[in-house]
C-alpha positions in Angstrom: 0.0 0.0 0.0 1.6 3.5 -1.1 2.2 5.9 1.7 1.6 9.8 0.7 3.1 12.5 2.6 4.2 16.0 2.3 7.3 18.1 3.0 7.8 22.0 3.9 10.6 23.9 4.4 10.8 27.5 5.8 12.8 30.5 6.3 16.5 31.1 5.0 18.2 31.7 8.5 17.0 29.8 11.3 16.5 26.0 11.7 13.1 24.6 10.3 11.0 21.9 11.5 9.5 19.4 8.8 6.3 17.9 9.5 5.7 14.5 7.1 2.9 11.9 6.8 3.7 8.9 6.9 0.9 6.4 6.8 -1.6 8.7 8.4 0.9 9.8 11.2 3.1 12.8 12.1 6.9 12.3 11.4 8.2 15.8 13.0 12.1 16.4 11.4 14.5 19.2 12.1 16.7 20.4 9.8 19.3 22.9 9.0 18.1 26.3 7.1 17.2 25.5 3.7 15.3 27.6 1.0 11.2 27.3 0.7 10.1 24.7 -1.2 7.3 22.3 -1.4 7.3 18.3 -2.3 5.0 15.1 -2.3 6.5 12.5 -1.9 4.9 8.3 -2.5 6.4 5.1 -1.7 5.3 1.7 -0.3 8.3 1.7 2.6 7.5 3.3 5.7 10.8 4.6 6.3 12.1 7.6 4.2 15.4 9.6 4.6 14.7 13.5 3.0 17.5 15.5 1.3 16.2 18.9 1.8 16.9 21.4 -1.4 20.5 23.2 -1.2 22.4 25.6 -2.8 25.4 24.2 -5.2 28.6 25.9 -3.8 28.5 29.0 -6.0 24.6 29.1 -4.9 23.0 29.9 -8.5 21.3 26.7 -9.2 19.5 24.9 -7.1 20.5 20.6 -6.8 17.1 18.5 -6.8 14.9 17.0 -3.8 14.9 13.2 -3.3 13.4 11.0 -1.2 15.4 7.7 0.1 14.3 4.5 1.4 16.3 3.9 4.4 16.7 0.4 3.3 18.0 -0.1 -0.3 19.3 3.0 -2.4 16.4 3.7 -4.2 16.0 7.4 -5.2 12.6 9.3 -6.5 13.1 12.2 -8.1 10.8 15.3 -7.2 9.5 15.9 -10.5 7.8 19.5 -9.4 9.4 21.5 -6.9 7.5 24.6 -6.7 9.8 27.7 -4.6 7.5 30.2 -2.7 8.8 33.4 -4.7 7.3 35.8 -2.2 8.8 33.6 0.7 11.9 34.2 -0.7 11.4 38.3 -1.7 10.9 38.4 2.2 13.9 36.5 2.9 15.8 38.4 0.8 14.6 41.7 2.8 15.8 39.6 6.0 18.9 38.9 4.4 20.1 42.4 3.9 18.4 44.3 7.0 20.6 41.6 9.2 23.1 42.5 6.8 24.0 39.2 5.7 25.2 40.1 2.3 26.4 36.7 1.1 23.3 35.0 1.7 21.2 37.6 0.0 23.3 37.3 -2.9 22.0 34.0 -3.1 18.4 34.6 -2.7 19.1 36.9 -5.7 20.8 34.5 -7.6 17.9 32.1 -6.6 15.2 34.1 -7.9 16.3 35.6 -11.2 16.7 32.0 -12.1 13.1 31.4 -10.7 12.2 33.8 -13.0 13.7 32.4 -16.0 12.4 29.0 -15.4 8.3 30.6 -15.1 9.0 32.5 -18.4 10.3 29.8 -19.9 7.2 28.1 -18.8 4.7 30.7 -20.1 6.8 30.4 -23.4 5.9 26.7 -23.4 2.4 27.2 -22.8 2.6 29.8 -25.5 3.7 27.1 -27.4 0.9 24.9 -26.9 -1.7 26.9 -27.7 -0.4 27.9 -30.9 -0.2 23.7 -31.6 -3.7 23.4 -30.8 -5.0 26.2 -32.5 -2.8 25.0 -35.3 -4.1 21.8 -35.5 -7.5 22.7 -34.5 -7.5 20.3 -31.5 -10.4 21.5 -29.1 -9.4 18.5 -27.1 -5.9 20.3 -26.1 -7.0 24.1 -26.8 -9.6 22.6 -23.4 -6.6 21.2 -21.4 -4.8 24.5 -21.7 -7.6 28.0 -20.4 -7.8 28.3 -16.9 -11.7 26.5 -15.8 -11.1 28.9 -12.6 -12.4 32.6 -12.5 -13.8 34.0 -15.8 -11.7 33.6 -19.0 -11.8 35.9 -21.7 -11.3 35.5 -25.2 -11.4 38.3 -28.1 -11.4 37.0 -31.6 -10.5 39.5 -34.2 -12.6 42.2 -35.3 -15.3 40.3 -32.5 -16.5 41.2 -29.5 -15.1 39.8 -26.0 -16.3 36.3 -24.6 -15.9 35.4 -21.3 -16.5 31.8 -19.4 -14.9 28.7 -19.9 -17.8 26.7 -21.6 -18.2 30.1 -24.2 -14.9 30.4 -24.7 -14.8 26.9 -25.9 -17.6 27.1 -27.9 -16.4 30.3 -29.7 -13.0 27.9 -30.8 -15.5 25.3 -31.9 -17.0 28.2 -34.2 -13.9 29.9 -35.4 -12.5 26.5 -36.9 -15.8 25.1 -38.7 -15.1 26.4 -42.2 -11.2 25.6 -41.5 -9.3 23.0 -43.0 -6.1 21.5 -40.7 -3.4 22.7 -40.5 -3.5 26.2 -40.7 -0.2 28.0 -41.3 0.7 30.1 -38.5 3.6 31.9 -38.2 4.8 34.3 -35.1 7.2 37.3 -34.8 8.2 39.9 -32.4 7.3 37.4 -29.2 8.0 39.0 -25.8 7.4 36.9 -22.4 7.0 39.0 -19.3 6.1 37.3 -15.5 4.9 39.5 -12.5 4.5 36.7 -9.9 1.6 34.1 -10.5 0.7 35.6 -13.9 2.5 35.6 -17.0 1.9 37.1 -20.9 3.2 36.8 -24.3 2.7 39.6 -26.7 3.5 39.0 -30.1 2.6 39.3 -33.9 0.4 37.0 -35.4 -0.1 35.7 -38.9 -2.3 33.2 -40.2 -3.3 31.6 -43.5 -5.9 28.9 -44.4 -5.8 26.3 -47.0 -6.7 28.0 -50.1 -6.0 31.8 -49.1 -3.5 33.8 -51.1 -3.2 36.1 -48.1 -2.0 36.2 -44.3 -4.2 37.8 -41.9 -2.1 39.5 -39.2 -3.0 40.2 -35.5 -1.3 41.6 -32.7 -1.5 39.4 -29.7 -1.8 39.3 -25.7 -1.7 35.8 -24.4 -2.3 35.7 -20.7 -1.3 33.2 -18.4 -1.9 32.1 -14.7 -0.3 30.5 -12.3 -2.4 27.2 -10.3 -0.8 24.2 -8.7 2.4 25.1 -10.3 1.3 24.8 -14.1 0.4 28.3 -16.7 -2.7 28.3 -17.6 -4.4 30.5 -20.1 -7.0 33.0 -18.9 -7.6 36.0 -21.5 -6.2 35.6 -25.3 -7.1 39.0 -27.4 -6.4 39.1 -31.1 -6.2 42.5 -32.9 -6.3 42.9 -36.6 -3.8 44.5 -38.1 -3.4 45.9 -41.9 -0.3 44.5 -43.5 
């Protein structure tokens, strides 16, 4: 029977206590400081060893959670390890108001990578919804907008539709007189991140089977953060003459 159980870590500069599960129970663990993160970790052994997350030596790239069976030396890698950015903005501020330059440098180090990583990540989502809408996969163009809040989508030269399910629909609409694939092409892509939400602005040109012409659009994809994956939550197409 698999045993679930989770793993936090807190606070740059003082020594953290771990609280995992382990088959329903409490396993309490003390550690040395170690950077915010948070893991899940599975295995059918009720004994674990944890190798918190730790700066490399020059402290600009972070080396990978594991968990460890006590008895063999069998490793799981964390496949998401999601860092608490505004954990670490505050630990930065502690950091240089107890003037402990060194360590802040670190925290700095820590989150301009963070920060590459999530626009690397909107990029990829980016990325996916220009497959789908490519390929005209509602299937995927579904998997990828946010089902939380109230989406919105603006077609060009259309007016806005918000909701999920209409959003969806309006997709379902756009591609009936389409044949697949369509040739889309992009230019001028920009990727910007401001904590959980993310947006890529870019130019826009598509042309259906048949046409002789590209239409052009300029383009704001926007992006939320949940659990750790972007998801899509306003796309807004503008026509453009070329």
């Amino acid at each position: 029977m698999a045993l679930h159980g989770s793993i936090s870590l807190c606070k740059v500069s003082n020594t953290v206590e771990i609280t995992s599960l382990f088959g329903g129970s409490s396993k309490l663990l003390h550690l040395p400081k170690s950077y915010p993160i948070h893991c899940n970790i599975a295995s059918g052994n009720n004994t674990f060893g944890f190798t918190p997350l730790k700066l490399h030596n020059k402290g600009s790239r972070l080396s990978p959670c594991r968990v460890k069976r006590e008895d063999s030396n069998q490793t799981a890698n964390i496949e998401s390890i999601p860092v608490d950015e505004n954990m670490l903005k505050q630990d930065l501020k502690a950091a240089i108001h107890e003037e402990n330059y060194m360590e802040a440098a670190k925290i700095r180090d820590i989150l301009k990578e963070l920060q590459e990583d999530n626009k690397a990540s909107v990029l990829s989502a980016n990325t996916r919804f220009y497959q789908a809408f490519r390929n005209g996969d509602l299937a995927e163009m579904e998997s990828l907008w946010s089902r939380s809040g109230n989406p919105c989508c603006v077609h060009p030269e259309a007016k806005g539709i918000t909701g999920y399910d209409a959003v969806m629909e309006s997709w379902e609409v756009v591609w009936m007189d389409y044949e697949f694939p369509l040739l889309i092409e992009l230019k001028d892509v920009e990727v910007y991140v401001r904590g959980e939400v993310g947006y890529v602005t870019c130019m826009e040109f598509v042309k259906t089977k048949g046409s002789s012409s590209w239409g052009a659009q300029f383009v704001s994809n926007v992006f939320e953060k949940i659990d750790g994956q972007w998801f899509m939550c306003i796309h807004h197409a503008s026509p453009v003459d070329i």
